[in-house]
C-alpha positions in Angstrom: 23.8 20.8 -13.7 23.7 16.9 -13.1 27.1 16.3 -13.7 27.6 15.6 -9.8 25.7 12.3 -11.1 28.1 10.6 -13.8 29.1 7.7 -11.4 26.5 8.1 -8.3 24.7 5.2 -6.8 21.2 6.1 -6.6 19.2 3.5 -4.8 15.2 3.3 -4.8 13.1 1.6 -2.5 10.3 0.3 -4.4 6.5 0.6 -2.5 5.5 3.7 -2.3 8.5 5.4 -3.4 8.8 4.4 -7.5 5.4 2.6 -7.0 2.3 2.8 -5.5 1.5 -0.1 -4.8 -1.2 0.1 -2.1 -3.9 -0.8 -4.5 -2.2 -4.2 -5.2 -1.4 -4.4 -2.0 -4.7 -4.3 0.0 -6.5 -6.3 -3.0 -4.1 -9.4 -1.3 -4.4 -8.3 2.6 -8.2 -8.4 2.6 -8.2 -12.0 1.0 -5.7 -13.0 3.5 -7.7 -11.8 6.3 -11.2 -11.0 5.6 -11.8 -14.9 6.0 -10.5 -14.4 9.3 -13.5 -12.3 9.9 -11.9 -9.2 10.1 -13.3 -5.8 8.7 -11.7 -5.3 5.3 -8.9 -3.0 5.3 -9.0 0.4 3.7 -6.7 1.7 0.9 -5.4 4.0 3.2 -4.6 2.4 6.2 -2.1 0.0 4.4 0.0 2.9 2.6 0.9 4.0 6.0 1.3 -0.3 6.7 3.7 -1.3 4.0 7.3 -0.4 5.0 8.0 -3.6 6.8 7.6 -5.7 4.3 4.5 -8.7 4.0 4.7 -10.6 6.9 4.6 -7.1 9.3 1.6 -6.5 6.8 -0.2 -9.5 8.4 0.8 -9.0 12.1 -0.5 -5.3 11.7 -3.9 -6.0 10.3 -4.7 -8.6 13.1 -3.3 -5.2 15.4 -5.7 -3.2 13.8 -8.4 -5.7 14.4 -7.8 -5.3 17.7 -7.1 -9.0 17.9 -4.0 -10.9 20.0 -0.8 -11.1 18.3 -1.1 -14.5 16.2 1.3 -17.2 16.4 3.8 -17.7 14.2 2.1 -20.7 12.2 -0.9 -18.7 11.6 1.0 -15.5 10.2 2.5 -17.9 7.8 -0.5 -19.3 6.9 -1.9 -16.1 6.3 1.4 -14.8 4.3 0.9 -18.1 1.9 -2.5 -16.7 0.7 -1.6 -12.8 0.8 1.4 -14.1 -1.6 -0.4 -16.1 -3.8 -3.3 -13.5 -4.0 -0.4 -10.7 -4.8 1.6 -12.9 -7.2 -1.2 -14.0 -9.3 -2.2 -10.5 -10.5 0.9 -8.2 -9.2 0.6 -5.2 -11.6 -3.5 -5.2 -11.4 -3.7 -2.0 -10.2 -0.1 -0.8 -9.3 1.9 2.2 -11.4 4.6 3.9 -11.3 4.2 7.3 -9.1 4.1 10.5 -11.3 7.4 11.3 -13.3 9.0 8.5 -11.9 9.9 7.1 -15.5 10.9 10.3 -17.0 13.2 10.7 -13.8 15.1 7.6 -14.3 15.5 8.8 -17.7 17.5 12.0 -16.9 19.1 10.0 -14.4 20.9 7.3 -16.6 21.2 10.1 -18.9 23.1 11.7 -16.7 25.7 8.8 -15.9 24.2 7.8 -12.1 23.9 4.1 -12.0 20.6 2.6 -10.0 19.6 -0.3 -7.6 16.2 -1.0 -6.3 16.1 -1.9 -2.4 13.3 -3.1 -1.3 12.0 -5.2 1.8 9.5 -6.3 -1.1 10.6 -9.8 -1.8 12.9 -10.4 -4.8 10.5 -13.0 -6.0 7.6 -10.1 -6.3 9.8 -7.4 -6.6 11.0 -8.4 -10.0 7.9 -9.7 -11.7 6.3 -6.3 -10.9 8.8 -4.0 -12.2 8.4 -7.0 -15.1 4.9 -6.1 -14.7 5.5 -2.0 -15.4 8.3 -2.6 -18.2 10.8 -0.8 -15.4 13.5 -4.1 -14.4 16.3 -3.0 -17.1 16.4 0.2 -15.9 18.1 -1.0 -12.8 21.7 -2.8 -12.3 20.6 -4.9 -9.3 16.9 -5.5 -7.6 17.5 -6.6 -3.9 15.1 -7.9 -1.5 15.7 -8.9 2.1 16.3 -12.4 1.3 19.9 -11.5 -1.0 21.1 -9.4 1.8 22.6 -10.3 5.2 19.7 -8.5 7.0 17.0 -6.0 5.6 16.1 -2.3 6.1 16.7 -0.5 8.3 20.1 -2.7 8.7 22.6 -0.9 7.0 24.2 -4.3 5.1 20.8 -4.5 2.8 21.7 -0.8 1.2 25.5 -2.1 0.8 24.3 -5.3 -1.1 22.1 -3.0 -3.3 24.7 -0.6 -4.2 27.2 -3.2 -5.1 29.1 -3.8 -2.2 31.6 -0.9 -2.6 32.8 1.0 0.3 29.4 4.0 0.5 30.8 7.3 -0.5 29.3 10.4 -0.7 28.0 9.9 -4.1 25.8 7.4 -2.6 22.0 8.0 -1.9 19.4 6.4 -1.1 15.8 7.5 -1.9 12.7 6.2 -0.4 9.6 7.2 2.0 9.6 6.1 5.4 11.3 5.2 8.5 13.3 2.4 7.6 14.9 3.7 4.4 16.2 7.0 6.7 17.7 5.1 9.0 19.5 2.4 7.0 20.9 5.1 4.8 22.3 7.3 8.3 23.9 4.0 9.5 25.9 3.1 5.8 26.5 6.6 5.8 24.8 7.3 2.5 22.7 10.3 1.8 18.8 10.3 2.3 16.0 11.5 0.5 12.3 10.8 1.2 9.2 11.4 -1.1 6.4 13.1 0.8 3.7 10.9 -1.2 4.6 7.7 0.2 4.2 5.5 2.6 5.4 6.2 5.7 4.1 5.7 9.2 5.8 8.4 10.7 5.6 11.9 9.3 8.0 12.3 6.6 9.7 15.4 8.1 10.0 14.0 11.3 12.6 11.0 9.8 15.8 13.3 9.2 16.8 12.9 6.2 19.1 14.9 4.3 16.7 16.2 1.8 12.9 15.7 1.1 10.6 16.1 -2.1 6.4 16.0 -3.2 7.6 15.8 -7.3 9.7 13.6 -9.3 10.8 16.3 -11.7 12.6 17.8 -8.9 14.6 14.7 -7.5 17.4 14.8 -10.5 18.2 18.4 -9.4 18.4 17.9 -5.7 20.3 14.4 -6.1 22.9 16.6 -7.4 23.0 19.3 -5.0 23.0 16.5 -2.4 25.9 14.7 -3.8 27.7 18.4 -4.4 27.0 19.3 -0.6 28.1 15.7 0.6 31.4 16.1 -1.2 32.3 19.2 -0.1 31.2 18.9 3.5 
C-alpha cells in the first residue's frame, strides 16, 4: 500500500504541524511583551499567531493590543528577549502532536525520505527537535535564514527538499496558509493538518488533501502521490 513512497520527498513544517508548540511559544511572547504593559496573551490566540514566524509574532501581539505598529528597533528589541526566553527552555512544554513519531516511523519504513521546513529559525528549530529526540529522523532542517526567501516563497520548499527539480512525488505537509501556498507555487502536493495552527480555516486554503489524525497521513501521502502521478 505505501509503496508510492520508496523515494518521495515528504516535507514537514514544524509548529503546529509535527509540534505543538504554542505552549513554548506564549511562555516567551508574554515575557517579551507583558513588560510592555500589555494583557498577557492567551494559549489560544498564538496557535492561530504562529505561521509567520517570531518577529510577525511580535508585530501581532502589539496588533492585538490595539497598539500602533512599533518601529523596527523596538520589534527587535522585543524579538531579542522573546528569543532568549524561548531558547533557554525550548522543549519546556512543547511535544510532538499525536502519532506524529509512529508516522515518521512507517514513513522511513516505507522508503520516503523527509525535510523539516520551517519559518522557525534553524537556530531553534534544531535544538527543539534536539529537545524531543526527533533531528535524525530528518535529512535536512531548513529555516528561512538557509533559503533564498521563506514560506510562502516557493524557493524555501526547494532548499528543503534538496534542490531537485519538484516532481510529483513531492509533498509538503503542514497547517496553515503559508505552507498551501508555497507548495501550489513549486508545484508540490499539499496536505494540511486540521489541528494546527492556522489563521485561516483549514479548508478554506486549497490544498490537495486534508487530515485530523496522524495514523492516517502514511495512507493518504500515498494516494496523493498515486493520483499526482497519474494525473
Amino acid at each position: 500500500m505505501l509503496t508510492s513512497l520508496s523515494g518521495a520527498r515528504i516535507a514537514f513544517d514544524l509548529d503546529g504541524t509535527l509540534v505543538d508548540t504554542a505552549p513554548d511559544l506564549v511562555r516567551a511572547l508574554n515575557e517579551a511583551v507583558v513588560p510592555l504593559g500589555f494583557e498577557p496573551v492567551p494559549l489560544e490566540d498564538v496557535r492561530a499567531m504562529v505561521g509567520r514566524g517570531a518577529r510577525a509574532l511580535i508585530e501581532r501581539a502589539f496588533e492585538r493590543e490595539g497598539r500602533p505598529a512599533p518601529d523596527a528597533d523596538l520589534v527587535t528589541e522585543r524579538l531579542t528577549v522573546f528569543l532568549e526566553a524561548y531558547g533557554a527552555d525550548i522543549a519546556r512544554h512543547s511535544r510532538p502532536f499525536e502519532g506524529v513519531e509512529a508516522m515518521l516511523d512507517s514513513l522511513a519504513e516505507a522508503g520516503a525520505r523527509l525535510s523539516v521546513c520551517t519559518n522557525k529559525p534553524t537556530q531553534l528549530a534544531i535544538p527543539l527537535l534536539d529537545a524531543l529526540n526527533m533531528r535524525d529522523r530528518f535529512e535536512r532542517v531548513i529555516g528561512p535564514e538557509d533559503a533564498p526567501a521563506k514560506k510562502p516563497d516557493p524557493a524555501h520548499l526547494l532548499v528543503a527538499v534538496g534542490g531537485d527539480p519538484i516532481d510529483h512525488a513531492c509533498v509538503l505537509v503542514g497547517d496553515s496558509e503559508p505552507d498551501a501556498l508555497a507548495a501550489k507555487a513549486a508545484g508540490a502536493g499539499s496536505v494540511i493538518f486540521l489541528g494546527g495552527y492556522s489563521e485561516k480555516p483549514a479548508r478554506t486554503l486549497g490544498a490537495d488533501r486534508l487530515f485530523e489524525a496522524y495514523g492516517a497521513l502514511p495512507g493518504l501521502l500515498a494516494e496523493l502521490i498515486d493520483t499526482r502521478k497519474g494525473a
